[in-house]
C-alpha positions in Angstrom: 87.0 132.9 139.2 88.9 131.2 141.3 92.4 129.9 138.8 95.2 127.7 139.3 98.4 127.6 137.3 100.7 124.9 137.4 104.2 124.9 136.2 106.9 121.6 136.2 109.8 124.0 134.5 112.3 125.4 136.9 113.7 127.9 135.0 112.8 131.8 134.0 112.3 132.7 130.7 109.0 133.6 128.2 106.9 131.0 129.5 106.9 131.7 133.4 107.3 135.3 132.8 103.8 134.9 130.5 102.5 132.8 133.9 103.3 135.6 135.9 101.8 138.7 134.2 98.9 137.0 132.9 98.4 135.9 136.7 98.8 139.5 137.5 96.2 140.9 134.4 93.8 138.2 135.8 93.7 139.7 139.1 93.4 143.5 138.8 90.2 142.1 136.8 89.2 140.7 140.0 90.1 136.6 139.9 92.0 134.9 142.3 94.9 133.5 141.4 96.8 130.4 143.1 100.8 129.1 141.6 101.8 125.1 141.8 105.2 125.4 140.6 108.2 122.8 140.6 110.2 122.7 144.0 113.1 125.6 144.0 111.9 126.8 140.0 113.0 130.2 139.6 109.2 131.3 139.4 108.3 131.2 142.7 110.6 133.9 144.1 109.4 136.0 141.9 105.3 135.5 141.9 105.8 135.6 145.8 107.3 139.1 145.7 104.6 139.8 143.6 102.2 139.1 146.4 100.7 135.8 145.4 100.4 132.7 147.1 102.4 129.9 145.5 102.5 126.3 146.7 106.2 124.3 145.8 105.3 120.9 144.6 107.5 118.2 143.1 105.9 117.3 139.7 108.8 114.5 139.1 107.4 110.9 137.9 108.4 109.5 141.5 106.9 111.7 143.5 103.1 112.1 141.4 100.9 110.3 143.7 101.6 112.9 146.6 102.1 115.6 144.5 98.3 114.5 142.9 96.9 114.4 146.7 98.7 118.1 146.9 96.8 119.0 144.2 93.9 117.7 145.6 94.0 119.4 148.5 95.2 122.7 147.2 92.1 122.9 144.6 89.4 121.8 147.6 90.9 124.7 149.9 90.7 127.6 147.5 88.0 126.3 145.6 89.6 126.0 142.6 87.4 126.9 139.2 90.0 126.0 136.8 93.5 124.4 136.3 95.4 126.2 133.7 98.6 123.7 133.2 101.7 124.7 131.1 104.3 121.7 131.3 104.2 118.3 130.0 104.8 116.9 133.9 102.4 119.3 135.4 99.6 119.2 132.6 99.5 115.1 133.2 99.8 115.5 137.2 97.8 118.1 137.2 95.0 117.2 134.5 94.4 114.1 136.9 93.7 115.8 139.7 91.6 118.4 138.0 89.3 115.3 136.7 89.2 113.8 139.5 87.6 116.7 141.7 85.7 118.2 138.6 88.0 121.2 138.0 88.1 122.4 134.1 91.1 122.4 132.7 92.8 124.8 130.1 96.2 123.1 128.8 98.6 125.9 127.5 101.1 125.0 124.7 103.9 127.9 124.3 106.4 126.0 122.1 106.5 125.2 118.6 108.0 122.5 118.4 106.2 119.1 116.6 103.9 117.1 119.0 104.2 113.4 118.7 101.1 111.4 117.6 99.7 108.5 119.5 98.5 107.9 123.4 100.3 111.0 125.1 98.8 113.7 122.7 95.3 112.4 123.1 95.2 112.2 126.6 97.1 115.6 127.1 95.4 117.6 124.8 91.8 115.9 124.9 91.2 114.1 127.9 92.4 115.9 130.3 92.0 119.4 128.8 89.0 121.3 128.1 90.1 124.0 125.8 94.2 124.1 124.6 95.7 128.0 123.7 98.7 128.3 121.8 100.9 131.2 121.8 101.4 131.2 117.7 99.0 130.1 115.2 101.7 128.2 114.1 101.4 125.6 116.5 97.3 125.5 116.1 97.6 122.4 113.0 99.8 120.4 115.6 97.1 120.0 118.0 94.2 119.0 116.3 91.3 119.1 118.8 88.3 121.5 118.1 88.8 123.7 121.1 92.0 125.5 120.9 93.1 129.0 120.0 96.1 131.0 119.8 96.7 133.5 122.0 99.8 135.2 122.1 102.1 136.8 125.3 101.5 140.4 125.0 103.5 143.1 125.8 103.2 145.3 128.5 103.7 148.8 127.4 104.3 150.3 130.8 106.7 148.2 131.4 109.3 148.5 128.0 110.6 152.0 129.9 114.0 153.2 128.6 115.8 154.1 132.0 118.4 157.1 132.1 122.3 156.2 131.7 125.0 155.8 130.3 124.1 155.7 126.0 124.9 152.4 124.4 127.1 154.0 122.1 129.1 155.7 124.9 129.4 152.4 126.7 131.1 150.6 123.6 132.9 153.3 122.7 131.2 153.8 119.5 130.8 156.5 116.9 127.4 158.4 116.4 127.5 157.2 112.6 127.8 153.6 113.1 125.3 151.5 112.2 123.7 149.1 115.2 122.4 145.8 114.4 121.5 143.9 117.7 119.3 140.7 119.3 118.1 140.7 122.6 117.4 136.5 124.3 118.4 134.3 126.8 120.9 132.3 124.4 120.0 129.2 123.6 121.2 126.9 120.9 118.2 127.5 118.8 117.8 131.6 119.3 120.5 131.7 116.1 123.2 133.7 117.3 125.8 131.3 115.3 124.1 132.5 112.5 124.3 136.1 113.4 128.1 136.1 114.4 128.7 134.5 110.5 126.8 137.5 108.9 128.8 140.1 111.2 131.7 137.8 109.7 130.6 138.2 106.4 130.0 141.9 107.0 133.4 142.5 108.7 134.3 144.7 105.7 131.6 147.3 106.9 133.7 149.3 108.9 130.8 150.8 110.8 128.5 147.9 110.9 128.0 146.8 114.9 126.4 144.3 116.1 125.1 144.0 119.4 123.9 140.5 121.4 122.0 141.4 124.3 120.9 138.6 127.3 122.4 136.0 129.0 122.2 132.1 128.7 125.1 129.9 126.8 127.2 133.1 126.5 130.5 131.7 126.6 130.0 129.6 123.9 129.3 132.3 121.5 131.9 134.4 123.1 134.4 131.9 122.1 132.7 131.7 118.6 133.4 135.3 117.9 136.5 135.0 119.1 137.6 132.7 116.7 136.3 134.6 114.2 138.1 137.3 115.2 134.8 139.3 115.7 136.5 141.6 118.6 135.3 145.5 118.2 132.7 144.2 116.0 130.1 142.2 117.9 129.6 143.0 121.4 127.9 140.9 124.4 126.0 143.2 126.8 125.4 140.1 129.3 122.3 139.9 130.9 120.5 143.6 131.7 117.3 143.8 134.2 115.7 146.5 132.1 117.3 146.1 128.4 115.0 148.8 126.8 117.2 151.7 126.2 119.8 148.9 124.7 117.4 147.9 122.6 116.6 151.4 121.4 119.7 152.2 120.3 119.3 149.9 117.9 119.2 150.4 114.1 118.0 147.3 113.3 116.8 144.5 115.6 116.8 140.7 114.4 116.0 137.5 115.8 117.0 134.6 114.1 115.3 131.6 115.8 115.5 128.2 114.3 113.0 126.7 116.2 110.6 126.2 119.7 110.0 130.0 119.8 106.1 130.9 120.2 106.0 135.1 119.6 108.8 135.8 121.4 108.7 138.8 123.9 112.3 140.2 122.6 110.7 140.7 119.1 107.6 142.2 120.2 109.5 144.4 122.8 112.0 145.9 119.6 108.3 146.5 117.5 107.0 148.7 120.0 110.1 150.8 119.8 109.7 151.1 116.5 112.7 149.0 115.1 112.6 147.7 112.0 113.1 143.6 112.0 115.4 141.2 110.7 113.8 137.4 111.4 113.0 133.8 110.7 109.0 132.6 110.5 110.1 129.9 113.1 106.9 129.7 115.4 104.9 133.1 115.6 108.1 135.3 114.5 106.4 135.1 111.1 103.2 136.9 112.9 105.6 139.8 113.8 108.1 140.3 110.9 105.6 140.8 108.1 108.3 140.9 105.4 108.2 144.0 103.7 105.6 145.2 105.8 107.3 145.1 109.7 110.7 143.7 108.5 112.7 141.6 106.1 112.0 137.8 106.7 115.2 135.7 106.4 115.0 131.7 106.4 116.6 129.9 109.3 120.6 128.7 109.0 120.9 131.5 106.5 123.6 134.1 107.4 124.2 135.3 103.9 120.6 136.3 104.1 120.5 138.1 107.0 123.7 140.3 105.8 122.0 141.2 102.7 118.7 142.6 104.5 120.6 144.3 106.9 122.7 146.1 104.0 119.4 146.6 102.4 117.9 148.7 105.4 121.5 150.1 106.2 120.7 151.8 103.0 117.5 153.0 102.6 116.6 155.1 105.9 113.0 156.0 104.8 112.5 151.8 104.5 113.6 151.6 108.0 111.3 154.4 109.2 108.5 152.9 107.4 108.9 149.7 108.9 109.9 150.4 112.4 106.4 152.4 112.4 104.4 149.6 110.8 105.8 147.1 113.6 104.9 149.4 116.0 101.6 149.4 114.9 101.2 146.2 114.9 102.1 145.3 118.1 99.8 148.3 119.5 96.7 146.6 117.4 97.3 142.5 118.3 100.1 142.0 121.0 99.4 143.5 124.2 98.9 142.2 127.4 95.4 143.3 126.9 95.1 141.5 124.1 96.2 138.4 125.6 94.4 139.0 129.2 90.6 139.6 127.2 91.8 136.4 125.1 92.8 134.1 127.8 89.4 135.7 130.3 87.0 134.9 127.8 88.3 131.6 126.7 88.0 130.6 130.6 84.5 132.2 130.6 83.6 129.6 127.6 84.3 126.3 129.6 83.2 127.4 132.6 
């Protein structure tokens, strides 16, 4: 198969990393694989190092009848099979041109957030897609059309490698017997690190209770929130680390408090596979993840007097943590691999084609 993904957001985050090793998966099975990506987005540096060809179009409303005759031309060249679009901008754009020369069209959805009704969300997820995936199931009553499944972004197990250096512990000056609760994103208004800065509040009477935010994003703004709360020796902001693996293992207890958009979010399935227990919301797929009482302890969003009570509760019972970081990684082993989402995403290609 000859595929073609498109993608209007600049940025770098779960959705164009998900672009990028799927495109990868799909060609060590033997596809070719072709990137349309917005004009200077932070994905094309990176799928060009990774060897593949990637075209920089501009997807903005002003520019779409050239960047449809682009499209045109780009899917006649390689012979395009099918157009898998990602973005509202590119998934219109991109759609048209796909109908026009015949190309099938699978129309990805990776947030959670509500779809509204009317014109837009016929056209965008009927006419001018052939089959819709989700990454949560969560997101599979918004849609609405017959063809559409959830598939979810895998992990990568040969890639969550905990590189030698300097422990965590070491670095923050910490004692062995401490006790590490941490969240790993690129921070975002929604991730819920307010909410995690109120329970270390809450907690600050824990002497050895740490907490650890790892990532970048809006730092500065939570900075200044802990700050204020006088949070200093408490909470701790790694910044943004290439390869956050052996951070994250050091971790007693991992959480991730999203109040909304997320799909399965890497960071979450990244901390099962190392075998953390979890501390979540059921916003989007985290729900598919933290199994409560299974995987984790599953708090409701906005709810920071929550999440300090099931952190005390796995603070105290080490053979609950053991038990649960095991189960999660399980779990991710048996659903959420990159295997699982590469056989998912082949075969639901395979169908419309």
């Amino acid at each position: 198969m000859n595929i073609l993904h498109l993608e209007a957001s600049p940025g770098w985050g779960g959705q164009e990393i998900r672009i990028l090793r799927e495109a990868e998966g799909m060609r060590k099975r033997g596809h070719q694989v072709f990137l349309g990506v917005m004009q200077g987005g932070d994905l094309i540096p990176q799928a060009r190092a990774a060897g593949f060809t990637v075209y920089e179009l501009r997807f903005q409303k002003k520019y779409w009848l050239f960047c449809l005759f682009q499209l045109l031309w780009i899917m006649a060249r390689h012979r395009i099979d099918l157009v898998n679009t990602h973005s509202s901008l590119d998934a219109w754009i991109g759609g048209i041109a796909a109908r026009l020369s015949g190309r099938r069209i699978v129309r990805t959805r990776h947030l959670s957030t509500p779809i509204k009704p009317g014109l837009n969300r016929r056209l965008l997820y009927g006419a001018l897609s052939d089959f819709v995936v989700t990454t949560c199931s969560s997101i599979l009553p918004m849609i609405s059309v017959q063809k559409c499944r959830s598939i979810p972004t895998g992990v990568d197990p040969k890639r969550i490698v905990c590189l030698p250096g300097i422990p965590l512990r070491q670095q923050l000056g910490l004692a062995e017997t401490d006790f590490l609760v941490g969240t790993a994103c690129f921070m975002r208004s929604w991730k819920g690190i307010g909410d995690l800065l109120q329970a270390a509040h809450s907690m600050r009477g824990h002497s050895s209770l740490k907490w650890v935010v790892i990532g970048g994003g809006h730092a500065e703004t939570y900075r200044a929130q802990a700050l204020a709360l006088n949070l200093e020796g408490i909470v701790f902001f790694t910044g943004h680390l290439d390869s956050p693996f052996a951070t994250m293992a050091a971790l007693d207890v991992f959480a991730l408090l999203s109040t909304a958009h997320e799909g399965v979010s890497q960071a979450i399935l990244q901390a099962a596979y190392l075998g953390k227990p979890l501390v979540a919301t059921a916003t989007g797929g985290l729900g598919e993840v933290c199994i409560g009482g299974v995987t984790g302890i599953q708090v409701p969003p906005f709810a920071p007097e929550r999440v300090a009570e099931a952190v005390l509760a796995l603070r105290q019972d080490p053979e609950l943590r053991r038990r649960m970081g095991e189960a999660a990684r399980e779990r991710v082993e048996k659903h959420f691999t990159l295997e699982h989402t590469l056989d998912g995403m082949e075969q639901v290609y395979k169908e419309i084609l």
